[in-house]
C-alpha positions in Angstrom: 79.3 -30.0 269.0 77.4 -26.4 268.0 78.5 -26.7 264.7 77.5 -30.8 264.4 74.2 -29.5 265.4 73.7 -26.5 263.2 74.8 -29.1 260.2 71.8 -31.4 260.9 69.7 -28.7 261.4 70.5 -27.2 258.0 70.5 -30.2 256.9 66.9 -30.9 258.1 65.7 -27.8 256.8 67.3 -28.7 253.5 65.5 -31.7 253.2 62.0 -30.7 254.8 61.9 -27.9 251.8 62.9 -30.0 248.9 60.7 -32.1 249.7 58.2 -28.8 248.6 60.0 -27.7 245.5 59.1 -26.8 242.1 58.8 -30.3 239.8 58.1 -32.2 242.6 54.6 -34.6 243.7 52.8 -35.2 246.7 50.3 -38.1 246.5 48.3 -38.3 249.6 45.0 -40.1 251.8 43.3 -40.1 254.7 40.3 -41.3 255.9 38.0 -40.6 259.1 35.9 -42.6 260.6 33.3 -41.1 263.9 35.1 -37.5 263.7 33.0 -35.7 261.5 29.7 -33.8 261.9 27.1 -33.7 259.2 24.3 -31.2 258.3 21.9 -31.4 255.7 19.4 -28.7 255.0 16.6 -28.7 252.5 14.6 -25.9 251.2 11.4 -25.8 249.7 10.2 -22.4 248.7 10.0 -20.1 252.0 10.2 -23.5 253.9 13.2 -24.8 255.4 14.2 -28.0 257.8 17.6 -29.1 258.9 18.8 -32.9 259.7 19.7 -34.5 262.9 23.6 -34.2 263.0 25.0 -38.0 262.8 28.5 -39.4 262.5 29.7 -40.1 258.6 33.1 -42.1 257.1 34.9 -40.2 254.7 37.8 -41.2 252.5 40.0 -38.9 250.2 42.4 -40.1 248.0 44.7 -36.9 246.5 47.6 -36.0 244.1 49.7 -32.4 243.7 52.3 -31.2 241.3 54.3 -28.0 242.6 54.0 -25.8 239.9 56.3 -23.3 242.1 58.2 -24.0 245.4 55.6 -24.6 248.4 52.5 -24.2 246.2 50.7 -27.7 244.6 47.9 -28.0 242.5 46.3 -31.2 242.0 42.9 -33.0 242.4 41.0 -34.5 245.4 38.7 -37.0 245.1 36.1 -38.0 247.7 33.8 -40.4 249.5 31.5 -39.5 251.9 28.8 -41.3 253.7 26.2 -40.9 256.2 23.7 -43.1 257.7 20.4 -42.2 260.0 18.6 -45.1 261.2 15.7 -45.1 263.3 14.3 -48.9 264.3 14.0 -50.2 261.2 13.8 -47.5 258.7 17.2 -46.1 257.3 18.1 -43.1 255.3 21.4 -43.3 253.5 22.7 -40.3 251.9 26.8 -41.4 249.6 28.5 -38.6 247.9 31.7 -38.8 245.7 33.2 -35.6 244.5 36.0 -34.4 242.5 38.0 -31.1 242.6 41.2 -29.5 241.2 42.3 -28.2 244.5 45.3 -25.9 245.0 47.3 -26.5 248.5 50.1 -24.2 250.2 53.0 -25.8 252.5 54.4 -23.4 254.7 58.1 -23.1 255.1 59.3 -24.9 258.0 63.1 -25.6 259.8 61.7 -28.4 261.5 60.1 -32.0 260.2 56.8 -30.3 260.7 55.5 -28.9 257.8 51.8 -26.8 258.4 49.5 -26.5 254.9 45.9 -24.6 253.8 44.3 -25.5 250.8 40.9 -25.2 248.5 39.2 -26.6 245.7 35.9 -26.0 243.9 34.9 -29.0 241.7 31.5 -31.3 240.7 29.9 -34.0 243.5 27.1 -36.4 242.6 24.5 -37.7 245.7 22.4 -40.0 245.8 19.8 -40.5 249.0 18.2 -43.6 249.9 15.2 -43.8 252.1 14.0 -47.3 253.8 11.2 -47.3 255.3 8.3 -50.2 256.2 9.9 -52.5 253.6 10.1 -50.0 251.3 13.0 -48.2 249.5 13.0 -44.7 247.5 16.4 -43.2 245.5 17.4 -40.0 244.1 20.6 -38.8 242.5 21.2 -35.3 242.7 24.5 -33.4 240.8 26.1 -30.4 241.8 28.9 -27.9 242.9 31.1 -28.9 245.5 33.8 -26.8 247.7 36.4 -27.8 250.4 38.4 -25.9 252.5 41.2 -27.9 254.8 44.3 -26.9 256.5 46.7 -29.4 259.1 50.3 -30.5 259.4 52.4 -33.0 257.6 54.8 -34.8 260.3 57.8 -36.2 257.9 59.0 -39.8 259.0 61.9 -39.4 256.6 62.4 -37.6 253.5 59.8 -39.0 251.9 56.8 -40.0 253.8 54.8 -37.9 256.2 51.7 -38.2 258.5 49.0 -35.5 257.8 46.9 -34.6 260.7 44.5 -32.0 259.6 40.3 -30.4 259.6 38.7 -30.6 256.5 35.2 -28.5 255.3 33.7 -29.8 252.3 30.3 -28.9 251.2 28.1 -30.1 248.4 24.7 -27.8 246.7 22.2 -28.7 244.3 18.9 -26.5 243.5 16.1 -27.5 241.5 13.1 -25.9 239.9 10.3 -28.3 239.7 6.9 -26.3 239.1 7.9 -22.8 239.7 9.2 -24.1 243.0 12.8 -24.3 244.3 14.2 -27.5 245.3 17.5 -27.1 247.2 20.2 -29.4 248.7 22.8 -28.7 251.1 25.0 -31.1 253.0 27.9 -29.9 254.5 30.6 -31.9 256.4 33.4 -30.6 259.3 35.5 -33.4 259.9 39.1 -34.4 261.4 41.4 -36.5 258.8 44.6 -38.7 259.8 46.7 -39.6 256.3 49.7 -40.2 254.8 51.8 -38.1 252.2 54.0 -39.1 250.1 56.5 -36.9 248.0 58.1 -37.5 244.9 60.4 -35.4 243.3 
């Protein structure tokens, strides 16, 4: 009986890491809806003033190649947006981002398989402002960073669930007039996807 269950063990273990090897592809989403926390802060010169925090939905679709056992590199893509409304007046803020991301999987003996990652890339944001009938945009373009760490549950040899916390933050400053113009939004949220891996 000891040694049927150190050969399904092994066997586990086997198949959790191969699943991480060199050569091989994880493809992966999750989305979040009512988890996250947003923050926007603007500056203007000396002056500063920071958002109500409101609820956002996220989605962010992802792909990896291990170019070494345990460590992918890929690109994450993202969707973000928030909504502030106040009687009849809304303010709508949508990013979408892309960044070459580079994630870690940690060796594990059991089915659950903990990760970090980060990636620096390029967002775009545009802002919409409705008030008393009226409507204003903007589109603002700038550098965007994520940091995000969770676990991968494995159904089988394949497939996983990824549970995990996400930061991703977006920064754009402009100089209109000898005066700065900056944009920060930064989002904290919890994600709940699937992996797939494909050797």
């Amino acid at each position: 009986m000891k040694k049927l269950m150190l050969v399904g063990a092994l066997a586990l273990f086997a198949a959790v890491n191969a699943q991480t090897e060199k050569g091989s592809w994880v493809i992966g989403g999750s989305t979040t809806v009512g988890f996250n926390n947003v923050s926007t802060k603007y500056s203007v010169g000396n002056n500063s003033s920071t958002e109500p925090s409101v609820s956002t939905f996220t989605l962010t679709p992802s792909v990896g190649y291990f170019v070494q056992d345990k460590l992918a590199v890929g690109l994450d893509l993202g969707f973000v947006s928030m909504s502030q409304k106040d009687g009849d007046d809304k303010y709508t803020v949508n990013t979408l981002s892309a960044m070459p991301t580079a994630t870690y999987y940690f060796k594990s003996a059991t089915n659950l398989v903990p990760y970090l990652g980060a990636g620096v890339g390029y967002a775009s944001t545009k802002m919409t402002e409705k008030y008393n009938g009226n409507s204003e945009s903007e589109t603002v373009d700038g550098l965007a960073w994520k940091a995000k760490g969770g676990l991968v549950y494995l159904i089988n040899q394949n497939i996983g669930v990824d549970v995990g916390a996400s930061y991703n933050q977006f920064s754009n400053k402009e100089t209109v007039m000898g005066t700065d113009y900056k944009t920060t939004v930064g989002t904290f949220g919890i994600n709940l996807g699937f992996s797939v891996f494909l050797k």
